[in-house]
C-alpha positions as CSV (number, residue, x, y, z in Angstrom):
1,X,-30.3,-29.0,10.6
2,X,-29.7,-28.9,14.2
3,X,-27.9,-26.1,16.1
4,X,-24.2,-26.9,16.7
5,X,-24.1,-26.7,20.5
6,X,-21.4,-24.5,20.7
7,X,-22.9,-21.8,18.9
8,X,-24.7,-19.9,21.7
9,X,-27.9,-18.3,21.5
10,X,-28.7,-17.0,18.0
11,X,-31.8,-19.4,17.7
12,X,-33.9,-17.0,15.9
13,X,-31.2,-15.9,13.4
14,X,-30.4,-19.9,12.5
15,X,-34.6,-20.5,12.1
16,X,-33.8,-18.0,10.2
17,X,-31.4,-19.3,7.9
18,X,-33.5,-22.5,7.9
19,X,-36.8,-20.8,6.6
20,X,-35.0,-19.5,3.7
21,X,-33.2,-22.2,2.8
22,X,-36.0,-23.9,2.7
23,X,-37.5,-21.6,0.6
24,X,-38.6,-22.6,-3.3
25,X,-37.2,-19.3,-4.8
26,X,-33.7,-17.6,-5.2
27,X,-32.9,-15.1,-2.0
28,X,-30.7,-12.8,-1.6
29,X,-29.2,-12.2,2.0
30,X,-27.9,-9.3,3.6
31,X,-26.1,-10.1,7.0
32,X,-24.1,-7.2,8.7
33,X,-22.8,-7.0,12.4
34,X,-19.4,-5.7,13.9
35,X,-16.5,-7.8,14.1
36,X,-16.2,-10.4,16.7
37,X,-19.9,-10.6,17.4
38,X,-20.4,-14.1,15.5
39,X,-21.5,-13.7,11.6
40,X,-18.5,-16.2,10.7
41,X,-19.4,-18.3,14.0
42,X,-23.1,-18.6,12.6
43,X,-22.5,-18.9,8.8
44,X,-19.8,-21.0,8.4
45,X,-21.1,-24.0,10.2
46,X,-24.7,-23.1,8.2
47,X,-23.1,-23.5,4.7
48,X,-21.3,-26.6,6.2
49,X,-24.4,-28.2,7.8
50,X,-26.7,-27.6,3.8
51,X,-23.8,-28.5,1.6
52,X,-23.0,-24.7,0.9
53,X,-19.8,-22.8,0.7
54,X,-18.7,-20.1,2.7
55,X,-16.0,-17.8,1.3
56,X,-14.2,-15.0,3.7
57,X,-12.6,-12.6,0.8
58,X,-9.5,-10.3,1.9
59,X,-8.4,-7.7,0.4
60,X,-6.4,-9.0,-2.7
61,X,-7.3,-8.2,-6.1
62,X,-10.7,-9.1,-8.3
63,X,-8.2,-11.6,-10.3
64,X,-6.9,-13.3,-6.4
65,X,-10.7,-13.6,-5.5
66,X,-12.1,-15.3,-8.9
67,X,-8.3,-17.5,-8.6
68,X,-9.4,-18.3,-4.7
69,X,-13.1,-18.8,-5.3
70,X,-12.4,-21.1,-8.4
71,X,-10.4,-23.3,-6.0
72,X,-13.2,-23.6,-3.3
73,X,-15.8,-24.5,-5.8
74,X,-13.4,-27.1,-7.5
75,X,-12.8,-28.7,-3.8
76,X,-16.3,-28.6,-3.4
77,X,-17.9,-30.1,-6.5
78,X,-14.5,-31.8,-7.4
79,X,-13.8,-30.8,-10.5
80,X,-10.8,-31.4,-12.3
81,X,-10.7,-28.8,-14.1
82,X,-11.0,-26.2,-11.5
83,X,-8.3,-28.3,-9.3
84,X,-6.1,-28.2,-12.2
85,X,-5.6,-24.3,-12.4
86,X,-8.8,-23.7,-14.9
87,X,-9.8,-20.2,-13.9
88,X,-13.2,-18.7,-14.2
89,X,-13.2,-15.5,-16.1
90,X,-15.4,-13.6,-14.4
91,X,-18.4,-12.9,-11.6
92,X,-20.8,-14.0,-14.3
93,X,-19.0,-16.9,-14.8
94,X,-18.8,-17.6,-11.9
95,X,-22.4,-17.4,-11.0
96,X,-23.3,-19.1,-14.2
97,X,-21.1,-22.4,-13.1
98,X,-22.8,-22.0,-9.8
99,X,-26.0,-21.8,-11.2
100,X,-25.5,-25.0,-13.5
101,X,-23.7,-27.2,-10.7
102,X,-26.5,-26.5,-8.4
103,X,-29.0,-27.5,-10.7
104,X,-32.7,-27.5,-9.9
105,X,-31.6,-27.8,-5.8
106,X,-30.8,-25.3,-3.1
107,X,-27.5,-24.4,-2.4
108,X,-26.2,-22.0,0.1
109,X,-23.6,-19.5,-0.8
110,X,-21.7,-17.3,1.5
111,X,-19.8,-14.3,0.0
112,X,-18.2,-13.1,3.4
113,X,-16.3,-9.3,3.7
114,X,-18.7,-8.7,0.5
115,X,-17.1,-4.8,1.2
116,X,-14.0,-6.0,0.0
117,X,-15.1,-8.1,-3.4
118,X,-16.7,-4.5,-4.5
119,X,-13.4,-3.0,-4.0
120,X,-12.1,-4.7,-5.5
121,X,-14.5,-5.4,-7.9
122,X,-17.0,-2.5,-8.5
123,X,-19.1,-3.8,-11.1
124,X,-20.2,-6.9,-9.1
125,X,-23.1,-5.8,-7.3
126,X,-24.5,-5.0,-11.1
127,X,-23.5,-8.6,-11.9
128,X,-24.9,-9.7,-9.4
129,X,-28.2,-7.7,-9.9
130,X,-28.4,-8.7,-13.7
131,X,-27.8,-12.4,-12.6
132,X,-31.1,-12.4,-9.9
133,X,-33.2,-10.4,-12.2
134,X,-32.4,-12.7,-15.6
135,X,-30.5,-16.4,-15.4
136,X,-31.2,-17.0,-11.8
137,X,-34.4,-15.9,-10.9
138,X,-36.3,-19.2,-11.5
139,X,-33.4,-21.0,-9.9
140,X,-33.1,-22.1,-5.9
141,X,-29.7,-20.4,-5.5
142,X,-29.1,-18.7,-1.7
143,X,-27.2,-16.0,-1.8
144,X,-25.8,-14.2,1.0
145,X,-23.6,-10.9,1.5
146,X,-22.0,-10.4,4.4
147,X,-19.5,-7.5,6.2
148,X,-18.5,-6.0,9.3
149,X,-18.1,-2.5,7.3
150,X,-21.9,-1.8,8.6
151,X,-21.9,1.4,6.6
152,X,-21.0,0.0,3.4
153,X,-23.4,-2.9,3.7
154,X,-26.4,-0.7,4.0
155,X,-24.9,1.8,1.3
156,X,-25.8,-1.6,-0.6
157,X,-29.6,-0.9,-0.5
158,X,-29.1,2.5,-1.2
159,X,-32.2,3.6,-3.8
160,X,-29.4,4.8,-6.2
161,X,-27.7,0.9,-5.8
162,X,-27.9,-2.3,-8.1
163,X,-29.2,-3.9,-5.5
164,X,-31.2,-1.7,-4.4
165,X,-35.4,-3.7,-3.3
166,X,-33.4,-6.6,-4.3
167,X,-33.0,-8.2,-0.9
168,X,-35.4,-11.2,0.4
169,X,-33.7,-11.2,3.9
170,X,-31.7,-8.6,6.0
171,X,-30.2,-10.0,9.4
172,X,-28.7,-7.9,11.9
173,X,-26.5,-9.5,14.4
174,X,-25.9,-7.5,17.7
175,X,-23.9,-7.9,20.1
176,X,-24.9,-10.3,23.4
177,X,-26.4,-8.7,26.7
178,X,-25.1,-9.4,29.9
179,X,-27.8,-12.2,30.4
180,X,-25.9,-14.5,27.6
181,X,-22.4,-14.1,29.5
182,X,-23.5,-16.9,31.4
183,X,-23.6,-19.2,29.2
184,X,-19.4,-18.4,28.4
185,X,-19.0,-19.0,32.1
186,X,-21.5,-20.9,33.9
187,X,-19.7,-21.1,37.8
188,X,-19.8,-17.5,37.8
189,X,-21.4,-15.4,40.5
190,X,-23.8,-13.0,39.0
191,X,-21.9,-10.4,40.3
192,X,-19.0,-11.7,38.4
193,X,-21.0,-12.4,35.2
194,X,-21.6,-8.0,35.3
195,X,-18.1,-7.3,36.2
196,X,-17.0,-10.0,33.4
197,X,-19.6,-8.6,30.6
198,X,-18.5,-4.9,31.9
199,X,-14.4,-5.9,31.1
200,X,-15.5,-8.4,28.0
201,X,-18.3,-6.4,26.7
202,X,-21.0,-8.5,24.5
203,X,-19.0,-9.4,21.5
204,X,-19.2,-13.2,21.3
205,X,-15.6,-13.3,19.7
206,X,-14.3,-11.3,23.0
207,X,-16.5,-13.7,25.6
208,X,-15.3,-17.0,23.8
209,X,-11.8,-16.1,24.8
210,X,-13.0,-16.5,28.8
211,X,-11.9,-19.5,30.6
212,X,-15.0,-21.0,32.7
213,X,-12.5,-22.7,35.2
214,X,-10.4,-19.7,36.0
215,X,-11.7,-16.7,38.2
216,X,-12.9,-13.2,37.0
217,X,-9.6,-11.3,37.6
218,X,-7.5,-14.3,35.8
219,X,-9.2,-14.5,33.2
220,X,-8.4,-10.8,32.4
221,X,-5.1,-11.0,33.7
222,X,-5.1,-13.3,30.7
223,X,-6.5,-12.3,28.3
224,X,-6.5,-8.7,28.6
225,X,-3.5,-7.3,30.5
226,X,-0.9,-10.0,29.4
227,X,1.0,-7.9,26.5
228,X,1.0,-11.3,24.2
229,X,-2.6,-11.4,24.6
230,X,-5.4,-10.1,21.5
231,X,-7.2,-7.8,23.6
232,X,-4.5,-6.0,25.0
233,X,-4.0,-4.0,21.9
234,X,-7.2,-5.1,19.8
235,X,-9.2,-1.8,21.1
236,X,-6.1,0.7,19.7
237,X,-6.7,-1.0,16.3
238,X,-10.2,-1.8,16.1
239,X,-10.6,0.6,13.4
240,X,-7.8,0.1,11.2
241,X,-9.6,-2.2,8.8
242,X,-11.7,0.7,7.8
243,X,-10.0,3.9,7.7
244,X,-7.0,4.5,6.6
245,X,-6.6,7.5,9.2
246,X,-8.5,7.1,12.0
247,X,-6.6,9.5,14.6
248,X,-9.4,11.5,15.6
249,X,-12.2,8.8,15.8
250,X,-9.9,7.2,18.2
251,X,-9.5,10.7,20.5
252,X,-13.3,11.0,19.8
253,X,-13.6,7.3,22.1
254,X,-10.7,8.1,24.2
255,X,-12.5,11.7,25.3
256,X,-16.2,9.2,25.6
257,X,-14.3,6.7,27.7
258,X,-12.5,9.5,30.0
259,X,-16.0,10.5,30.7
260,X,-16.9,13.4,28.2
261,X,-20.4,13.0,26.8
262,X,-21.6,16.2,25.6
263,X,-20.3,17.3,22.2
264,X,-19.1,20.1,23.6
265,X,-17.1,18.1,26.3
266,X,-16.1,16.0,23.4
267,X,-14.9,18.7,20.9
268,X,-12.9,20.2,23.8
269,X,-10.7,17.5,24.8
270,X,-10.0,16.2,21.5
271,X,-9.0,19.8,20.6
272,X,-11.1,19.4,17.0
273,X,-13.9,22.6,15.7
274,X,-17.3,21.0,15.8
275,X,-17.3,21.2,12.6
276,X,-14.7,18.7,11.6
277,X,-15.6,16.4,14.5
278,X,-19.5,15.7,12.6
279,X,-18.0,13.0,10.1
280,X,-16.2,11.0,12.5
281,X,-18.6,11.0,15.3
282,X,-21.3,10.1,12.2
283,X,-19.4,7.6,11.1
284,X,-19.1,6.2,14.9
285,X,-22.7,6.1,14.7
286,X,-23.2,4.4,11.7
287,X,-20.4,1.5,12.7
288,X,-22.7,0.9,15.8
289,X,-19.8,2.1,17.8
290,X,-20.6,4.8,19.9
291,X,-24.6,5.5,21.0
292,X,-26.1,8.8,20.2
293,X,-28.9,8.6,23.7
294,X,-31.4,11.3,24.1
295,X,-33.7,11.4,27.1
296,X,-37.1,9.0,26.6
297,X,-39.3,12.3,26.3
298,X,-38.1,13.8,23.6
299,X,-40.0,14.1,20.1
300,X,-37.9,14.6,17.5
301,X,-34.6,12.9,18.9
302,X,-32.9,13.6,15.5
303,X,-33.0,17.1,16.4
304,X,-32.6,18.0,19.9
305,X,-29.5,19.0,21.9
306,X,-30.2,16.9,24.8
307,X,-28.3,14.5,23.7
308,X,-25.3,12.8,25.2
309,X,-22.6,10.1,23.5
310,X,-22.0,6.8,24.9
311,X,-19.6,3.7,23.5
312,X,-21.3,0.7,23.1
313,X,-19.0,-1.8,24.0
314,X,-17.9,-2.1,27.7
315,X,-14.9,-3.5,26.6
316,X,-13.8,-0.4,24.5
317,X,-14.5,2.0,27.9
318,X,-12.7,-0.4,30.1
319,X,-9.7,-0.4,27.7
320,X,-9.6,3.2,27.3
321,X,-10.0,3.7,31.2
322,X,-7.3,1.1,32.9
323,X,-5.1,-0.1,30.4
324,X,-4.9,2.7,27.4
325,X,-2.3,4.5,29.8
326,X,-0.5,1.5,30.2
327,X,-0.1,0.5,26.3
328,X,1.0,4.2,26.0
329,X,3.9,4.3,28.2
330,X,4.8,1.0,26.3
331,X,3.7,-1.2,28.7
332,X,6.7,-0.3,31.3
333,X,4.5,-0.9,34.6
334,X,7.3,-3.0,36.7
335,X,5.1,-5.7,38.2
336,X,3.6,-8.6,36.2
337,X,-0.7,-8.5,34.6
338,X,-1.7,-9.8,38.2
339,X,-0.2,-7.1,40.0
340,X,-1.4,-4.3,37.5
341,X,-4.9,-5.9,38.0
342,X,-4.7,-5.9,41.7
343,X,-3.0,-2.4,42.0
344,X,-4.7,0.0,39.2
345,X,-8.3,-1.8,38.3
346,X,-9.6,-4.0,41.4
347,X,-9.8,-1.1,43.7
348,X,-11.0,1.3,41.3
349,X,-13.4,-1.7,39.5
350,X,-16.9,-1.0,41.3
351,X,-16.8,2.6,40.3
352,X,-16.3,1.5,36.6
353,X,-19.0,-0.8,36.9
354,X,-21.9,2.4,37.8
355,X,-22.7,3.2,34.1
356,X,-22.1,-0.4,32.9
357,X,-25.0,-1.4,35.3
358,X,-27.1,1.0,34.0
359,X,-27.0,-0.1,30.7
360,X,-27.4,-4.0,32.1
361,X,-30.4,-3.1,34.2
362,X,-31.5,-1.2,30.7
363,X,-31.6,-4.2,28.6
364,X,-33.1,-6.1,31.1
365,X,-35.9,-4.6,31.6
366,X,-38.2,-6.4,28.3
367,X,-37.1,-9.5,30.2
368,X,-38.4,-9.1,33.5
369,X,-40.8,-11.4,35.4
370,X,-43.7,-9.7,37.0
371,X,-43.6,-6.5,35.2
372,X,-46.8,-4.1,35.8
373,X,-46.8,-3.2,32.1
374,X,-45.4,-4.5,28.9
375,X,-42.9,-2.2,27.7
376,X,-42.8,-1.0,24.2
377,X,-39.3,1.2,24.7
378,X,-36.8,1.5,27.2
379,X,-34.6,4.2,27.9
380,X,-33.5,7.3,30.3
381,X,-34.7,10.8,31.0
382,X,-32.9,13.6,32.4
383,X,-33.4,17.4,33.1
384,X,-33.1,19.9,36.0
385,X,-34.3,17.9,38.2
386,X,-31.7,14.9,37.4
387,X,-31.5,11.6,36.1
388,X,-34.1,8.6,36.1
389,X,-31.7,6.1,34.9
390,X,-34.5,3.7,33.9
391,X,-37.8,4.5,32.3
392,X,-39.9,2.2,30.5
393,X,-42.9,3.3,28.6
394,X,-46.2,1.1,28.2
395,X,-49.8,1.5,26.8
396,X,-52.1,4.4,27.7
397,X,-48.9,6.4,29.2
398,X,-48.0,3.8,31.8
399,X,-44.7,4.2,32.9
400,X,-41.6,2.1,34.8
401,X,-39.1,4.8,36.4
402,X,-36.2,3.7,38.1
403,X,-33.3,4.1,40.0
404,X,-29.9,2.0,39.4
405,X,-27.2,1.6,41.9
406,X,-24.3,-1.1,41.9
407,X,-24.3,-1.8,45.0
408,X,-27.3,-1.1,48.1
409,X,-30.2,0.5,47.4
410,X,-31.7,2.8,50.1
411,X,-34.7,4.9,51.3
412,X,-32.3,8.2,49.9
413,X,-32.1,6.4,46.6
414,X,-36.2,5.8,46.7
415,X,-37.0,9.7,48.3
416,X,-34.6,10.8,45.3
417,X,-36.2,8.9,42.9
418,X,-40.0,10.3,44.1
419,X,-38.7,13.7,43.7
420,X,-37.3,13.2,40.0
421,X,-40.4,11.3,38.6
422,X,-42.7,14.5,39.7
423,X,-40.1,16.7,37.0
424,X,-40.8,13.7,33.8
425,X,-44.8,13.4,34.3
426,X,-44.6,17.1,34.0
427,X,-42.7,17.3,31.4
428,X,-44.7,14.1,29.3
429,X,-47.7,16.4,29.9
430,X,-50.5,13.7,30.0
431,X,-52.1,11.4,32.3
432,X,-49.5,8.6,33.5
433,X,-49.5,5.7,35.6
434,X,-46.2,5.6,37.1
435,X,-44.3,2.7,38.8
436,X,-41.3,3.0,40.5
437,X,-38.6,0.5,40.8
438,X,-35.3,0.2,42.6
439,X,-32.4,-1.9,40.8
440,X,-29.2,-2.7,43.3
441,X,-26.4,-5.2,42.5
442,X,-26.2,-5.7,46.3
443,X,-29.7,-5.8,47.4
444,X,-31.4,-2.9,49.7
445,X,-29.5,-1.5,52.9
446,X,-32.5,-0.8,55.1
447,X,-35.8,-1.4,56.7
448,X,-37.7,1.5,55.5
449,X,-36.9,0.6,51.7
450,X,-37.5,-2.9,52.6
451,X,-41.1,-2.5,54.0
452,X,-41.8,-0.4,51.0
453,X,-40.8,-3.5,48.7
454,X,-43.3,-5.3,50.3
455,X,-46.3,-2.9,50.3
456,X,-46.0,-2.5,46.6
457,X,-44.9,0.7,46.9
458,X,-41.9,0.5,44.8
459,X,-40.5,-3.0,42.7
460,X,-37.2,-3.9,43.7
461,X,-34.7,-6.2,41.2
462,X,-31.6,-7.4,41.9
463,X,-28.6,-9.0,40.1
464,X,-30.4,-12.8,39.8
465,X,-33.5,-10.9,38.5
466,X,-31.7,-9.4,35.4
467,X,-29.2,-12.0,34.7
468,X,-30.6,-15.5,35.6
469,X,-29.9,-17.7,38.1
């Protein structure tokens, strides 16, 4: 069961697959991720590639789902019966049918949007729990549930839940880092790969639209300032599917986006009490939208105020930022997508891309060749003293601190970063070994912080480093 070829990356979560398909017991899958970032992509051609079936439900009524599923099953096993209208009564006999069609073999079954079936359909996760424990447990069937409404898919394991220790397999799929862009658009320029993964973000469904032949700024002329095109829009809806009102946790990623990320920054621009901001920006959290970050030091993270708010997606900041104003005045900018590129987001472009390189040079940082120290966590520290917008924490309290810029590096930036590191061993308050590292997106501006590369006195990566040649 080969990879298809156009399915990028996701090797692990398709061995995956593989080892429990291969399995010689029933499982029961879990697989949640946002939308756009691939579950369809990966699962679909899985089923196809076993003999499975893969099933997307909508939101239609339990009687439309067991009408549409009884179709799918009578293409698949042609049967008559099914083809001719016969309709299957319910879950359980639906599972049963399954269950006797498959026989003693394997068989892969997708149930994708699994949210909306229990919507429609509230007792099915109890069907489905007496089926595993009773007629199917001595069968080979593969199940697997799948949904983009991350907060209902876990609610699914929830102690109080059929399916609750039911599970053989939970997978997770996240969204791609900067490093995988290149494989969406090969000819790029690292420097273009950034800028493209800082417009694009790392959904796969949002990077598949990129065309490797045109340029960086055409390809978002394209696809994301051209009013006919999906993500021109798709960021003012990207919610919809969930909540029926979603007014404020769209002002909650407007005021993140404008640059607010305290909670008290946040409350105040949205114009909300604290109070009724706490379920939204949970439920933010919970969707893997927005990133609750809390500087590397702290020991109870839950707890402490030092913590700051940051979207996840670049493409959901980038929309907010340049073309949110745009889509709110109805789109009436006079001059075409190339001239609103050229005008309001090339000159203003590199500033955008500060934070976004953070982040990149965040996630690179496992990846690294010649590392002094494995890292078992990556993150950021701040305090009176300032930022350390890298900090990566080994064994025995060895640590990586260092400083991001997008474009030159220089002996400031290293003299800065000297000071700042002096404020986080005192505040870690043990013994550490501490490394310091420069990352630039345009290499380093001067002799001094050169010579200091090459005396090992501080590391220095550049763009090639973190996303490949």
């Amino acid at each position: 069961m080969a990879k298809p070829v156009d399915l990028v990356d996701r090797e692990a979560e398709w061995d995956l697959l593989e080892a429990r398909f291969a399995s010689p017991r029933p499982e029961l899958l879990l697989v949640l991720g946002r939308r756009r970032v691939g579950k369809t992509f990966l699962l679909a051609p899985f089923a196809r590639s076993v003999g499975g079936l893969y099933y997307q439900a909508t939101r239609r009524t339990e009687a439309e789902q067991l009408q549409g599923l009884a179709r799918l099953l009578g293409e698949h096993f042609e049967d008559p019966a099914l083809l001719g209208g016969a309709a299957l009564p319910d879950w359980r006999e639906l599972l049963r049918y399954l269950l006797a069609r498959a026989g003693d073999a394997p068989f892969f079954f997708v149930l994708d949007e699994f949210p909306y079936l229990v919507e429609a359909a509230p007792a099915l996760p109890s069907v489905l729990q007496a089926f595993l424990d009773h007629e199917g447990r001595d069968s080979k069937l593969k199940i697997v549930l799948c949904g983009s409404a991350i907060t209902a898919m876990r609610q699914l394991e929830g102690p109080d839940e059929p399916l609750y220790a039911r599970r053989t397999a939970r997978l997770h799929l996240r969204p791609f880092t900067a490093r995988e862009i290149g494989a969406f658009v090969p000819g790029y320029s690292a420097a273009d790969r950034a800028r493209g993964y800082g417009i694009f973000g790392g959904l796969p469904g949002h990077l598949a639209l990129l065309e490797p032949d045109l340029d960086l700024a055409s390809n978002v002329v394209r696809h994301v300032l051209d009013p006919s095109s999906r993500l021109y829009d798709e960021a003012q809806h990207m919610l919809d599917a969930f909540l029926g009102q979603a007014q404020v946790h769209y002002s909650i990623l407007g005021a993140i986006a404008g640059g607010q990320s305290t909670w008290g920054g946040i409350t105040k621009v949205v114009g909300k009490s604290s109070g009724s901001l706490s379920r939204p920006m949970d439920w933010l959290l919970q969707m893997e939208i927005v990133r609750r970050v809390v500087p590397i030091t702290e020991q109870d993270p839950s707890k402490t105020r030092r913590a700051v708010y940051r979207i996840r997606d670049p493409y959901v900041t980038f929309w907010h930022r340049f073309v949110a104003p745009i889509v709110r005045r109805g789109g009436t900018w006079l001059g075409s997508p190339r001239d609103l590129y050229q005008a309001r987001i090339s000159p203003h472009l590199d500033n955008f891309m500060g934070p976004v390189f953070e982040e990149i040079c965040r996630g690179a940082v496992p990846a690294l060749q010649n590392l002094p120290l494995k890292p078992y966590e990556v993150g950021e520290w701040w305090g009176p003293a300032g930022r350390i917008d890298i900090v990566a924490v080994g064994e025995g309290g060895e640590i990586l601190a260092g400083e991001a810029k997008w474009g030159t590096v220089d002996r400031h930036d290293l003299a800065t970063l000297r000071q700042r590191v002096h404020a986080l061993v005192k505040e870690l308050q043990h013994p550490v070994r501490v490394h310091l590292a420069l990352f630039s997106g345009r290499g380093i501006a001067d002799a001094e912080t050169l010579r200091a590369v090459e005396k090992g006195e501080v590391l220095h990566f550049g763009l090639e480093d973190m996303l490949g040649d």
